[in-house]
MDAnalysis code that builds the backbone (N, CA, C; Angstrom):
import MDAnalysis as mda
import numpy as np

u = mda.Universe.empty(681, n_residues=227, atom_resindex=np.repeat(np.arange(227), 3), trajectory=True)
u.add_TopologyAttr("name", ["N", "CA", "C"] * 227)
u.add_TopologyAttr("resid", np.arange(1, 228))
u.add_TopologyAttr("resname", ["UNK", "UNK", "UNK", "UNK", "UNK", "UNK", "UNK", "UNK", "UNK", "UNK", "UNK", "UNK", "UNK", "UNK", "UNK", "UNK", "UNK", "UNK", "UNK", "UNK", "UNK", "UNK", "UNK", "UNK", "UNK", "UNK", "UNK", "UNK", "UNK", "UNK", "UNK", "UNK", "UNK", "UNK", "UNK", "UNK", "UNK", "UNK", "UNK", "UNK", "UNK", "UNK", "UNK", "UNK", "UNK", "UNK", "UNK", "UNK", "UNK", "UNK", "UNK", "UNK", "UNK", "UNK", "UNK", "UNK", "UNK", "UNK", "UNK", "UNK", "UNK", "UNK", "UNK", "UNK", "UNK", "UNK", "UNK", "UNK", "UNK", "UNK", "UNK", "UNK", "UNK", "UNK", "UNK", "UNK", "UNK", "UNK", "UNK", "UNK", "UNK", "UNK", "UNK", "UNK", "UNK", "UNK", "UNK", "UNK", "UNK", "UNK", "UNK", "UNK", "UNK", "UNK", "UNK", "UNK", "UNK", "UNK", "UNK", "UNK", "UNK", "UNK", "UNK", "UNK", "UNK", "UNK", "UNK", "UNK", "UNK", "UNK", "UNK", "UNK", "UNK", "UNK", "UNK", "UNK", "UNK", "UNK", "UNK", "UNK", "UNK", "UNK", "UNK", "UNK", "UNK", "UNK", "UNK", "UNK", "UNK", "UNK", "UNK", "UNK", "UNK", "UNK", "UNK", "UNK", "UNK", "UNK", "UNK", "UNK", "UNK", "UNK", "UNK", "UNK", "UNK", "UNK", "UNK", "UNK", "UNK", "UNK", "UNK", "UNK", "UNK", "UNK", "UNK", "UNK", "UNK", "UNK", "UNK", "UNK", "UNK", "UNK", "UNK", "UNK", "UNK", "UNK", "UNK", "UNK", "UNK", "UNK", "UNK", "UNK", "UNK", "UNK", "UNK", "UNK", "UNK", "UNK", "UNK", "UNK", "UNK", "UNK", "UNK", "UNK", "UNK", "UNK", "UNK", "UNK", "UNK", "UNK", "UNK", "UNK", "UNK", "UNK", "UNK", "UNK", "UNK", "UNK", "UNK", "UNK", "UNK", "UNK", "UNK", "UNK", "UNK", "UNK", "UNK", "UNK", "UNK", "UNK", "UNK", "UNK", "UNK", "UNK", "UNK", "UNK", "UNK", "UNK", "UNK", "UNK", "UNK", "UNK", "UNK", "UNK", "UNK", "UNK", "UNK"])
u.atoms.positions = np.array([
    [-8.488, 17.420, -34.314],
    [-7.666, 18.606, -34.377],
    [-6.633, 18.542, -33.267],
    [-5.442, 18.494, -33.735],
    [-4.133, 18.257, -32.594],
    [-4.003, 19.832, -32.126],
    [-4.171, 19.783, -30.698],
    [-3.603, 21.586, -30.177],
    [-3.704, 20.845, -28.688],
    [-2.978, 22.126, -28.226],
    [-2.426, 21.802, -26.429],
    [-2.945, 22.941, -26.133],
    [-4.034, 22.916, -24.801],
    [-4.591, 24.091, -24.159],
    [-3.895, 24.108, -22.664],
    [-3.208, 25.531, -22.395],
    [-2.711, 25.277, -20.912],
    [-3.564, 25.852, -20.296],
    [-4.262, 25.430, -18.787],
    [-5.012, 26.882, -18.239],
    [-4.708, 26.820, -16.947],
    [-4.222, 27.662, -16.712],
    [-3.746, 27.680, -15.047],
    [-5.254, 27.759, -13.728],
    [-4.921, 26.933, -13.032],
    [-6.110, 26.216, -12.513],
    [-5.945, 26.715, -10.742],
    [-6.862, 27.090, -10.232],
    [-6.691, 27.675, -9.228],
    [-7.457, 26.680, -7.894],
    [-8.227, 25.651, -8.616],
    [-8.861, 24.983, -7.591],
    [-8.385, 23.380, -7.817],
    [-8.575, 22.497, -6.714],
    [-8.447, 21.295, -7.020],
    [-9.195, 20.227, -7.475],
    [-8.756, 19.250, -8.315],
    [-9.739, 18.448, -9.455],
    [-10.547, 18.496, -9.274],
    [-11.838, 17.888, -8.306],
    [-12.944, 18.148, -8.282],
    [-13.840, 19.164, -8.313],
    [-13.202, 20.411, -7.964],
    [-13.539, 21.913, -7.690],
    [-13.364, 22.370, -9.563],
    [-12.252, 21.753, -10.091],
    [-11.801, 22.530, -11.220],
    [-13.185, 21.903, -12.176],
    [-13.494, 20.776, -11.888],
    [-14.303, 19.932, -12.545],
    [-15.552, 20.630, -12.622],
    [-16.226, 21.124, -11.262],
    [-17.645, 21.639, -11.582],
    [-17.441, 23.056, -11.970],
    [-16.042, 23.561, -12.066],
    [-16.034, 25.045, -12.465],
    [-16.372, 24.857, -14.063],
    [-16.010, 23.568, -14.758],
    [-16.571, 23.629, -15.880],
    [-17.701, 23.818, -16.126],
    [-18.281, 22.979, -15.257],
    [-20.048, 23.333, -15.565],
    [-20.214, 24.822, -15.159],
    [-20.318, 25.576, -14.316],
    [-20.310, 26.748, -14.299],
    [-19.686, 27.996, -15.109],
    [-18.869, 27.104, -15.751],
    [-18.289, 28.074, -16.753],
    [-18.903, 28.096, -17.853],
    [-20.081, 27.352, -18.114],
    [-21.188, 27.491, -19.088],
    [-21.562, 28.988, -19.161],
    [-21.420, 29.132, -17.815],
    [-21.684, 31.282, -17.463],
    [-20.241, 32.087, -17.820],
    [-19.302, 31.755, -18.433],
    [-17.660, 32.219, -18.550],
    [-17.304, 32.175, -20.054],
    [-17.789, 33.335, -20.628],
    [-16.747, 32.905, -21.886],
    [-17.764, 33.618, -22.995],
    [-17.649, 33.397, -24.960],
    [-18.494, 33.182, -25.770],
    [-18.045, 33.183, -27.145],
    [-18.960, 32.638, -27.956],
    [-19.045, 32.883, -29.118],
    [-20.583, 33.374, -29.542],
    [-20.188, 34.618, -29.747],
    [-21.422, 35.458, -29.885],
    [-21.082, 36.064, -31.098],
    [-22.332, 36.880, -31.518],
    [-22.463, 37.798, -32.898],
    [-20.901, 38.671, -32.984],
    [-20.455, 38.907, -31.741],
    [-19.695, 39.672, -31.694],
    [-17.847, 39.892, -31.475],
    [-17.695, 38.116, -31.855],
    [-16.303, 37.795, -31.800],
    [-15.674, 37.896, -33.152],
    [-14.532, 38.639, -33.062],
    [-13.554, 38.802, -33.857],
    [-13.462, 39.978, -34.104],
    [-14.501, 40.796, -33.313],
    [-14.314, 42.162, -34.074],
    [-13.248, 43.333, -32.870],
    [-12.506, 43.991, -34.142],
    [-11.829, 44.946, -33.271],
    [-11.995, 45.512, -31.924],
    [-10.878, 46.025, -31.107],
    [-11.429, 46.211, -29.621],
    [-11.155, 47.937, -29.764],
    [-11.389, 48.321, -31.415],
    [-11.854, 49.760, -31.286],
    [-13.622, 49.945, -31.901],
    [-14.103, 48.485, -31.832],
    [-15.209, 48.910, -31.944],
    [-16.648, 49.379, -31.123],
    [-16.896, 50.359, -31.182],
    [-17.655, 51.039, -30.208],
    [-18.197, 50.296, -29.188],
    [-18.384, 50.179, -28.022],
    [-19.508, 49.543, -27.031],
    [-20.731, 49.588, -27.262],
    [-21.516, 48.038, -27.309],
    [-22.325, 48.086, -27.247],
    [-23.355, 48.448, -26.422],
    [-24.915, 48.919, -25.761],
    [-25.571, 48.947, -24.943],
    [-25.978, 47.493, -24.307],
    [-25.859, 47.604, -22.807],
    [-26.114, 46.391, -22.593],
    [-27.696, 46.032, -22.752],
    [-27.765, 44.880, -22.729],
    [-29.035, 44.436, -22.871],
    [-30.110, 44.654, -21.569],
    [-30.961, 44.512, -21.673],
    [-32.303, 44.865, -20.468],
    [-32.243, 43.556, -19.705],
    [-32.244, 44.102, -18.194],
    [-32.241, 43.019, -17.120],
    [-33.180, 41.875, -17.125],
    [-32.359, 40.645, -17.189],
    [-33.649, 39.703, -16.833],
    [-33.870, 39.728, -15.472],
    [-35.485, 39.439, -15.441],
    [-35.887, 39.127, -14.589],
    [-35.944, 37.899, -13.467],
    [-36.048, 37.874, -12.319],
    [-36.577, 37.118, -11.206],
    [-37.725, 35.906, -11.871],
    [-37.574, 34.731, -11.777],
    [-37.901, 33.678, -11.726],
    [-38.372, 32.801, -13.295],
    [-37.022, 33.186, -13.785],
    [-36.245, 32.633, -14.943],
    [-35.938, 31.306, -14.895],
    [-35.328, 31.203, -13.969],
    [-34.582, 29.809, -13.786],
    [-35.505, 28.845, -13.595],
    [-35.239, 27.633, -13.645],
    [-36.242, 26.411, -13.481],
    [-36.532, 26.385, -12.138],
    [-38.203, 26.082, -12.165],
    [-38.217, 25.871, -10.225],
    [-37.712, 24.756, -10.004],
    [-36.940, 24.997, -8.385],
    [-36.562, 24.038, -7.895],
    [-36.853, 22.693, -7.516],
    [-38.541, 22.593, -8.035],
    [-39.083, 21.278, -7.826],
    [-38.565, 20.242, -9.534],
    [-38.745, 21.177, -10.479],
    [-38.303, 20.291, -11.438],
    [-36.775, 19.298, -11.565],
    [-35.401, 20.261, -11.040],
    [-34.288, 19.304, -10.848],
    [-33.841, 18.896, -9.363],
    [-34.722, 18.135, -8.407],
    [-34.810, 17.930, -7.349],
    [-33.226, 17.484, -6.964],
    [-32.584, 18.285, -6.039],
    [-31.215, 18.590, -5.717],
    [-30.655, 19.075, -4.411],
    [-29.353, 19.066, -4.412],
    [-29.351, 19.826, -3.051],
    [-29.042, 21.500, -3.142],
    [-28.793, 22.784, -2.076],
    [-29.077, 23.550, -2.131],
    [-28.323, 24.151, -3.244],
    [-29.299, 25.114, -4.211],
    [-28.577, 25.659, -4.851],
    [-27.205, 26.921, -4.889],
    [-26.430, 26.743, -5.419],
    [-25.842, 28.119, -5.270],
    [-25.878, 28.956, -6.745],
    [-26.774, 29.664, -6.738],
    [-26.639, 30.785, -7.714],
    [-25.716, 31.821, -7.985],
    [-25.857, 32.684, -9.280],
    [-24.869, 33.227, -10.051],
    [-25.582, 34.237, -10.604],
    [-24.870, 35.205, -10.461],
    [-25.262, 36.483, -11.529],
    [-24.662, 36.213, -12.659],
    [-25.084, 36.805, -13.911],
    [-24.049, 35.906, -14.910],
    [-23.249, 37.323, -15.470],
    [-23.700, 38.280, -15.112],
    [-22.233, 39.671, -15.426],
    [-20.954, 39.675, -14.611],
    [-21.476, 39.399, -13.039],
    [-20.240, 39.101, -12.301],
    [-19.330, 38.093, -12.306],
    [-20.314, 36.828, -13.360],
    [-19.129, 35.748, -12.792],
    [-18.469, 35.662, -13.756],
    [-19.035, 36.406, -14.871],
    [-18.183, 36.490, -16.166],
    [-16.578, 36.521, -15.800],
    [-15.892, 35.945, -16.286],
    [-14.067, 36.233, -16.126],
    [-13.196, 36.105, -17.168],
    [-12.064, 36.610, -16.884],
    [-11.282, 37.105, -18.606],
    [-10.103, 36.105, -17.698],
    [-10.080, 35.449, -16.585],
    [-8.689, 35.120, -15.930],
    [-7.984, 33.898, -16.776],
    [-8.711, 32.610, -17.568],
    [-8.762, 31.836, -18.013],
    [-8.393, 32.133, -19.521],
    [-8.466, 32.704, -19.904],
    [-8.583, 32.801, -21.776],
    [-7.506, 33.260, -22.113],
    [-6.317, 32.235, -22.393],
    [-5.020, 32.311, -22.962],
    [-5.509, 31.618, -24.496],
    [-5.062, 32.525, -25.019],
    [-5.155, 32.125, -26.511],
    [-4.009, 30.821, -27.558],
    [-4.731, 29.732, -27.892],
    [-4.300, 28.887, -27.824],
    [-3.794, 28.505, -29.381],
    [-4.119, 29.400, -30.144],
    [-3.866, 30.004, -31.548],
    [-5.045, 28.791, -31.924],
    [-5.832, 28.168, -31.882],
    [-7.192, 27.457, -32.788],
    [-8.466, 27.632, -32.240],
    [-8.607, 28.483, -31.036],
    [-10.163, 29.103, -30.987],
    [-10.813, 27.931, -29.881],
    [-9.528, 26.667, -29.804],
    [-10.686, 25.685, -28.929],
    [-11.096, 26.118, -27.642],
    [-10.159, 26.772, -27.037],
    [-9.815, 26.778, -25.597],
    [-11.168, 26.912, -25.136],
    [-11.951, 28.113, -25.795],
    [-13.379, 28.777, -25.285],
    [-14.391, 27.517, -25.358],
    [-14.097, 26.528, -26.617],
    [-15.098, 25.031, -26.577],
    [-15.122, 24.488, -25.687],
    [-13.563, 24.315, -25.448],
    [-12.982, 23.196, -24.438],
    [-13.894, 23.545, -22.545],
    [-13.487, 24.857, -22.948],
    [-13.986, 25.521, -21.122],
    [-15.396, 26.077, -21.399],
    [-16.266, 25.640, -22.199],
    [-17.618, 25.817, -22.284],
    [-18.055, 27.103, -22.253],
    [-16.832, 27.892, -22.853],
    [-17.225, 29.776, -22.887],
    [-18.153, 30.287, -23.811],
    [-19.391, 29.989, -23.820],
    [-20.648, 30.915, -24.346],
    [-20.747, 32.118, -24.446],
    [-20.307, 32.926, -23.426],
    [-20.662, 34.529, -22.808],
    [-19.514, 34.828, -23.015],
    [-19.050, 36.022, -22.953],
    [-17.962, 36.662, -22.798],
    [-18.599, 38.121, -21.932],
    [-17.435, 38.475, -20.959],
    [-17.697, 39.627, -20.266],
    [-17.907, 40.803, -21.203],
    [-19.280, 41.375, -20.243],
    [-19.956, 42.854, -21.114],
    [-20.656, 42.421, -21.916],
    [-20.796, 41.033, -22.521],
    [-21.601, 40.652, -23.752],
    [-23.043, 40.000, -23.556],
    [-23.641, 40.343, -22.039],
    [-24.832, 39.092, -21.574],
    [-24.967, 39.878, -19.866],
    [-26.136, 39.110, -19.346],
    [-26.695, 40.236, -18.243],
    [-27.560, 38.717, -18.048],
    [-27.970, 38.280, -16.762],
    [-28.941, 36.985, -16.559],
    [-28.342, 36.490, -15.247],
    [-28.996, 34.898, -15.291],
    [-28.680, 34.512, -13.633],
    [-28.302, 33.165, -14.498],
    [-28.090, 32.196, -13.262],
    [-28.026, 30.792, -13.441],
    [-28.102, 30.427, -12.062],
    [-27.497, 28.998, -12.058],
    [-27.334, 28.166, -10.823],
    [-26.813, 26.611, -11.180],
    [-25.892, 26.957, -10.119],
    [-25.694, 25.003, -10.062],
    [-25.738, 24.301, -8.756],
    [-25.992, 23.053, -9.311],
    [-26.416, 22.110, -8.252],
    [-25.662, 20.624, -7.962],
    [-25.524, 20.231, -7.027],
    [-25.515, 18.726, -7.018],
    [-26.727, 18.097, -7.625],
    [-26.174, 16.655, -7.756],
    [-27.286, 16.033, -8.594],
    [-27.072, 14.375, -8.283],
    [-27.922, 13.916, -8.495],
    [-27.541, 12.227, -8.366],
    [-26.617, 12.062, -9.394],
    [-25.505, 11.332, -8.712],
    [-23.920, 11.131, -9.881],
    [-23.186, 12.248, -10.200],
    [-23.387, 13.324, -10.151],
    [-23.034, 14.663, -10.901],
    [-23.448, 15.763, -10.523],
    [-22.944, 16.631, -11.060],
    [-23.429, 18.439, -11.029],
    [-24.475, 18.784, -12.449],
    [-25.224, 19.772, -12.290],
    [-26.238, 20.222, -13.033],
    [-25.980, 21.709, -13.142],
    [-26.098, 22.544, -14.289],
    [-25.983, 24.465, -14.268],
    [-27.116, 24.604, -15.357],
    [-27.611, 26.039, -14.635],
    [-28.511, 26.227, -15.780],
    [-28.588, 27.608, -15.504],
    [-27.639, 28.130, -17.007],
    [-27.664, 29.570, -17.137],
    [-29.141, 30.078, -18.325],
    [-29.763, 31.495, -17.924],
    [-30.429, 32.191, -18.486],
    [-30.408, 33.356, -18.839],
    [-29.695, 34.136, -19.929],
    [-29.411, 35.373, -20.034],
    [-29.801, 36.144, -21.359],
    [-29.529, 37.488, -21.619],
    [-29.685, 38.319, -22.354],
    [-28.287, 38.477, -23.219],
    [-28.568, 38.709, -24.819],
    [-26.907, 39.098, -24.781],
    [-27.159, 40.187, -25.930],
    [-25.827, 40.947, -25.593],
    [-25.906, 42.074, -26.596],
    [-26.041, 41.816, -28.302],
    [-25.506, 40.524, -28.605],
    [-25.728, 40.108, -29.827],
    [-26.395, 38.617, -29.936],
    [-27.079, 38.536, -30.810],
    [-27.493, 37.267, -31.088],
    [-26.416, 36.299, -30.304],
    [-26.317, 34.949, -30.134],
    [-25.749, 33.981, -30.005],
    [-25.861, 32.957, -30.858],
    [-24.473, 33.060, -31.793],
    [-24.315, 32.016, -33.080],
    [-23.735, 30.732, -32.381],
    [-25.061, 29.856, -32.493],
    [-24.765, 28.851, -31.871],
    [-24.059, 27.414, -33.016],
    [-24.322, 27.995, -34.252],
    [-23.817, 27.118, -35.531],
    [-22.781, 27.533, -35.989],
    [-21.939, 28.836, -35.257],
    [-20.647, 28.724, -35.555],
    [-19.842, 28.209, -34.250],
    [-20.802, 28.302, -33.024],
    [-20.140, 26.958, -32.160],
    [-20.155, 25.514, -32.400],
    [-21.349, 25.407, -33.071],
    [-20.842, 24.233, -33.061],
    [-20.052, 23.536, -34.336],
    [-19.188, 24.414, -35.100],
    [-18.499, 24.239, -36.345],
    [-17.270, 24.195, -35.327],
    [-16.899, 25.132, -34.492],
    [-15.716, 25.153, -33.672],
    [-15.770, 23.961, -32.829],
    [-16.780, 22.963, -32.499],
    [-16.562, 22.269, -31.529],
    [-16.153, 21.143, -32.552],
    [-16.694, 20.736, -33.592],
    [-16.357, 19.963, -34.570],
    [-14.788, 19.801, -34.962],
    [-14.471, 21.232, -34.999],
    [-12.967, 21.260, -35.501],
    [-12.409, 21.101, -34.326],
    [-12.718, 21.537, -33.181],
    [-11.927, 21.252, -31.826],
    [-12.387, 19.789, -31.286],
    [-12.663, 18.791, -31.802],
    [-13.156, 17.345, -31.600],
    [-12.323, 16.506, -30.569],
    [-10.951, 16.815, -30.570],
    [-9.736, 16.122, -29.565],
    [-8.676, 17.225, -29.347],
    [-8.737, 17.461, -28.767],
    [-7.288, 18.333, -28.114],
    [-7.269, 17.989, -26.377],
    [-5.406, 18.475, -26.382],
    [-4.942, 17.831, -24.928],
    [-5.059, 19.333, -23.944],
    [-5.285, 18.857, -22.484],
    [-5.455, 20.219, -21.729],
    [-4.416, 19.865, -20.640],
    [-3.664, 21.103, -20.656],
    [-2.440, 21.046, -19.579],
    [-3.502, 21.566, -18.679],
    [-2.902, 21.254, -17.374],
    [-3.597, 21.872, -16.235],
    [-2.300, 21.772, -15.080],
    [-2.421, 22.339, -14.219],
    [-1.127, 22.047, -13.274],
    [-1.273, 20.452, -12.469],
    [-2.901, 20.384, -11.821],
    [-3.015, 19.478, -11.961],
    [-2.835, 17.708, -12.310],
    [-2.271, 17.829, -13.777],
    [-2.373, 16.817, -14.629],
    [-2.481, 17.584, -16.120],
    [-2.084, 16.308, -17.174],
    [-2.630, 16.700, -18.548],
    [-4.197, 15.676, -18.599],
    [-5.066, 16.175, -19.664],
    [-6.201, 15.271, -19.884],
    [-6.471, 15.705, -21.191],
    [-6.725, 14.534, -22.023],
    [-7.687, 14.694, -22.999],
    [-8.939, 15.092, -22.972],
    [-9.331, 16.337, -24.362],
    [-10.898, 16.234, -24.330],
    [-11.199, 16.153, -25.883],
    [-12.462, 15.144, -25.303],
    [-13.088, 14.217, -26.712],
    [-14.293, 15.289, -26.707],
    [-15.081, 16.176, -27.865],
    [-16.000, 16.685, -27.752],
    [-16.590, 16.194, -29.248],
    [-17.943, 15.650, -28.579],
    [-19.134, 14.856, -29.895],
    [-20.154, 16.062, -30.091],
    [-20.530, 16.084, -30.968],
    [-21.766, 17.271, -31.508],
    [-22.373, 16.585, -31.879],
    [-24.223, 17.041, -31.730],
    [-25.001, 16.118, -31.894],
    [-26.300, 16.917, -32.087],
    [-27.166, 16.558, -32.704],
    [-28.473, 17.565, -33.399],
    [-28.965, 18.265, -31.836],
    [-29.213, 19.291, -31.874],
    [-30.190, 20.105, -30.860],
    [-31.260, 19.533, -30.925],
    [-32.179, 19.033, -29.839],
    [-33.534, 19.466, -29.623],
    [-34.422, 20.118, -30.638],
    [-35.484, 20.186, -31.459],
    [-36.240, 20.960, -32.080],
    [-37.106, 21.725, -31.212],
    [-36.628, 23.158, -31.559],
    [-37.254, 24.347, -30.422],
    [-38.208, 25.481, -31.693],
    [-39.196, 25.236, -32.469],
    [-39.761, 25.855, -33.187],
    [-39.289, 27.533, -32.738],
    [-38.618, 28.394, -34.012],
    [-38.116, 29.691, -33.777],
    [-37.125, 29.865, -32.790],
    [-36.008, 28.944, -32.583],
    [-34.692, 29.143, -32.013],
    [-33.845, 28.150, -32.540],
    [-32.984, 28.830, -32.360],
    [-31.590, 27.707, -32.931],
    [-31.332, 26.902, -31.472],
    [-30.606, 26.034, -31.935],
    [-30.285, 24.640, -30.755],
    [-29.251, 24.551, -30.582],
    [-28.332, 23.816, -29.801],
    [-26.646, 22.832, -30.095],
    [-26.936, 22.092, -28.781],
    [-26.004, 21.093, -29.481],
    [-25.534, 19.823, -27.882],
    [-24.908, 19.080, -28.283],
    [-24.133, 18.915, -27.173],
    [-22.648, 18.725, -27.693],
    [-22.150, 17.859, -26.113],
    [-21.217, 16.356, -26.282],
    [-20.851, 16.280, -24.702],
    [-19.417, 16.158, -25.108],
    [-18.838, 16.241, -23.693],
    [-17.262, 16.050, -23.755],
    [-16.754, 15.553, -22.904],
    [-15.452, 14.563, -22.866],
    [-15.228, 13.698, -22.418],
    [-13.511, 13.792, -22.065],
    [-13.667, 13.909, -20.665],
    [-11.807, 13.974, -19.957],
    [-11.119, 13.214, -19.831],
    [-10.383, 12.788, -20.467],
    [-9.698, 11.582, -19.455],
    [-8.294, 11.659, -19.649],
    [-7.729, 11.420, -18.711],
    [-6.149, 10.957, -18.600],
    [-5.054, 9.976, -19.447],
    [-4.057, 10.540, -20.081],
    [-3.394, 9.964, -20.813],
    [-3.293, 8.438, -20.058],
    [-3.291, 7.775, -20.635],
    [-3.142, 6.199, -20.575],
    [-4.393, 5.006, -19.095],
    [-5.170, 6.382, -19.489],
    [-6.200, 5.725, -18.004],
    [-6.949, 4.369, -18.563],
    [-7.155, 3.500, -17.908],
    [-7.704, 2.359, -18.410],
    [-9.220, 2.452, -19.022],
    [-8.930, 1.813, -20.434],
    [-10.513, 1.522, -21.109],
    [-11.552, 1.520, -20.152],
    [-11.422, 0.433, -19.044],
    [-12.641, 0.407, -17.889],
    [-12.724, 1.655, -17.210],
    [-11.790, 2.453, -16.944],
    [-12.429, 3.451, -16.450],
    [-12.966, 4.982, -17.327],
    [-14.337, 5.095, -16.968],
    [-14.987, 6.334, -18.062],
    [-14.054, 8.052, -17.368],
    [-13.796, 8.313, -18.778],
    [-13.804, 10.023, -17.995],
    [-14.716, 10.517, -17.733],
    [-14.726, 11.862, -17.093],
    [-15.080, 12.826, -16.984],
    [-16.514, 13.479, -18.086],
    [-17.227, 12.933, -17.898],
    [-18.284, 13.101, -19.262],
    [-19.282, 15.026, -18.481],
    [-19.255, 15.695, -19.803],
    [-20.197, 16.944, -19.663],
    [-20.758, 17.235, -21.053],
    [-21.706, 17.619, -20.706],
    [-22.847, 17.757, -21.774],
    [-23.076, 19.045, -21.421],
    [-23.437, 20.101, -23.184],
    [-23.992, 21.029, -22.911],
    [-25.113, 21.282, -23.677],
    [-26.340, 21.937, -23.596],
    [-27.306, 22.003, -24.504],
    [-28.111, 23.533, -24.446],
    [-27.766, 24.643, -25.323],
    [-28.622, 25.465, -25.227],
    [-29.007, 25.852, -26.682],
    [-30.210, 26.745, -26.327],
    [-31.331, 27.364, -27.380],
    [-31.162, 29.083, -26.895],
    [-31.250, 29.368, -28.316],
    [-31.321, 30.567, -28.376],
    [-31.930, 31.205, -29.531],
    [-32.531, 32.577, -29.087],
    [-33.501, 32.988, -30.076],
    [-33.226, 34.276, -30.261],
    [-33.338, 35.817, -31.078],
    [-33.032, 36.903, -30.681],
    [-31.457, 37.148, -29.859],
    [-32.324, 37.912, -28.588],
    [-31.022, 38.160, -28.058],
    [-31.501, 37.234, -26.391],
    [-32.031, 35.874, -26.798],
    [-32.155, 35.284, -24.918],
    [-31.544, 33.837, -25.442],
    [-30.605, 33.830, -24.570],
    [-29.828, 31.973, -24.252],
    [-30.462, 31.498, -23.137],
    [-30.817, 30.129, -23.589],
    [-31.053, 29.705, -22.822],
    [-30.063, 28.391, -22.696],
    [-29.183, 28.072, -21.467],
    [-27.749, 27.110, -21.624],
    [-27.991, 25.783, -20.567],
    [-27.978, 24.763, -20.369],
    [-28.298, 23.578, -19.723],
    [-26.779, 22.902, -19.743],
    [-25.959, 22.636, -18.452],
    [-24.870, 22.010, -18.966],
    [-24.762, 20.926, -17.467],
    [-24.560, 19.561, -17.148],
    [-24.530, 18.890, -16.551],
    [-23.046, 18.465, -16.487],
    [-22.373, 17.049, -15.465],
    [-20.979, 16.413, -15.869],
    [-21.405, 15.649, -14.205],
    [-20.607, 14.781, -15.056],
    [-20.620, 12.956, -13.908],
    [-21.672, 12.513, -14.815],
    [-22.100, 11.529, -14.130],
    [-23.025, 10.331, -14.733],
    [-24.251, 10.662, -13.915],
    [-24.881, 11.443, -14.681],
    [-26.306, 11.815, -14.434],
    [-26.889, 10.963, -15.159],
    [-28.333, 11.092, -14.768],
    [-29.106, 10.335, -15.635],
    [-30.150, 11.384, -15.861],
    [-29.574, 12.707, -15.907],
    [-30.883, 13.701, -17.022],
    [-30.915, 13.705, -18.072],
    [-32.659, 13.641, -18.642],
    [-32.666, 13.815, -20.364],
    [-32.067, 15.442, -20.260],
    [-31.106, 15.596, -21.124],
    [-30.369, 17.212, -20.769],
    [-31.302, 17.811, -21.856],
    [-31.462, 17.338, -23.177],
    [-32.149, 17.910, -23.954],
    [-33.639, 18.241, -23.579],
    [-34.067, 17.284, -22.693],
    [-35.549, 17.818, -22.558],
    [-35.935, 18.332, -21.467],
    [-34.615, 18.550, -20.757],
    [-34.443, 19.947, -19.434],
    [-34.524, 20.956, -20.016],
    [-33.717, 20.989, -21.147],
    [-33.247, 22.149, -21.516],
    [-34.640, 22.752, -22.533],
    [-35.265, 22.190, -23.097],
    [-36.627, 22.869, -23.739],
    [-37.426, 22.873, -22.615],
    [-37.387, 22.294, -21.507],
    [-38.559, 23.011, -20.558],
    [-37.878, 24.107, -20.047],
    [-36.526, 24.292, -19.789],
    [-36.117, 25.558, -19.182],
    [-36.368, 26.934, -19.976],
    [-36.442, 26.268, -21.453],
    [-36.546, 27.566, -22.805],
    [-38.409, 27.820, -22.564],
    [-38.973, 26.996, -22.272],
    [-40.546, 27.221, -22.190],
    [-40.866, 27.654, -20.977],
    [-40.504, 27.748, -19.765],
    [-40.355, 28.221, -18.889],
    [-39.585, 29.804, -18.955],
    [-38.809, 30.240, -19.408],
    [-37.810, 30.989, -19.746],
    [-38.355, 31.804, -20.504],
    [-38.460, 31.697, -21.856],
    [-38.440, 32.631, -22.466],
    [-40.034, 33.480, -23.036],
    [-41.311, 32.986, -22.341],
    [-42.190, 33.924, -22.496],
    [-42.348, 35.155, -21.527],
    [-41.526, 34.325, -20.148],
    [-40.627, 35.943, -19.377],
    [-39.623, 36.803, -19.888],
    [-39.262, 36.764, -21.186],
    [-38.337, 37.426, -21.836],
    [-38.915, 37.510, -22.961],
    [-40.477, 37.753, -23.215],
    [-40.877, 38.175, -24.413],
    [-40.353, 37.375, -25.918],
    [-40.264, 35.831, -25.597],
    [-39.930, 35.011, -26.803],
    [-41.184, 34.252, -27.036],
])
């Protein structure tokens, strides 16, 4: 799919880089996109709780910095790009007012690691994301920065008996950068059931199984959220 995403970028490459992974907490395609902005407010969803997140012995790292995921929600990024990728491209799951939870990201051997856990006011249609990531497969991203390509592959979820799945990685790289050198690779993988996401998103050259982080984070996760 040919489209040009501009997004005005406030940090520098490397900074802009792990804001992707954190922006796993920024954005969405939920039950509740497309609909009029005279349609009533929803109630937010019930607070998750304290010790959601994966313990810190499972992704052995350096210190975490955590996230509320209502506050870090942001509308600053989302210029509409007339084909819906932009939100693929910048890993927007959530959208502000639509989700209540924590996360955290980390350094990691090779890379950064995030792992958001939240509530959302509507289901999370994760099979009409990943129809959008399909159709958004190649598009170019202005940045002030630089321009870069992103390559995004979709690929079967994890089997999570009674939740839907997606995972999906994507791949940056610079107009005319050499074959030998790899872009920018990020992977995202979440499950969701009802109204609880559970989101796993890594980038650099990790060497985590992401998929089988991401079902221990949902088994960990979600019998504290009554799943």
């Amino acid at each position: 799919m040919a489209a040009r995403i501009r997004r005005p970028s406030r940090f520098p490459p490397v900074r802009a880089a792990a804001l992707l992974v954190i922006a796993a907490a920024a954005g969405t395609i939920s039950g509740s996109a497309g609909k009029p902005e005279t349609t009533p407010p929803v109630s937010r969803p019930p607070a998750v709780p304290q010790g959601v997140l994966l313990p810190p012995e499972v992704v052995p790292a350096a210190a975490r910095d955590t996230f509320d995921v209502a506050t870090a929600l942001s509308t600053s990024d989302r210029a509409d790009d007339g084909g819906g990728c932009a939100d693929v491209v910048h890993g927007r799951l959530l959208r502000p007012g639509d989700a209540v939870g924590q996360g955290f990201q980390s350094a990691v051997a090779g890379g950064q690691v995030a792992e958001l856990v939240a509530r959302t006011t509507l289901p999370a249609d994760l099979a009409t994301w990943a129809g959008q990531a399909r159709r958004c497969a190649r598009v170019t991203v202005d940045d002030p920065q630089g321009t870069a390509v992103s390559t995004l592959t979709v690929r079967p979820g994890p089997a999570v008996p009674g939740a839907e799945t997606l995972s999906y990685q994507q791949v940056l790289t610079l107009p005319g950068q050499p074959a030998e050198l790899p872009g920018l690779r990020l992977r995202t993988v979440a499950i969701a059931a009802g109204d609880v996401l559970v989101l796993l998103r890594d980038a650099g050259a990790t060497d985590l199984d992401l998929d089988t982080l991401a079902v221990t984070a949902w088994q960990h996760a979600a019998p504290r959220l009554g799943r």
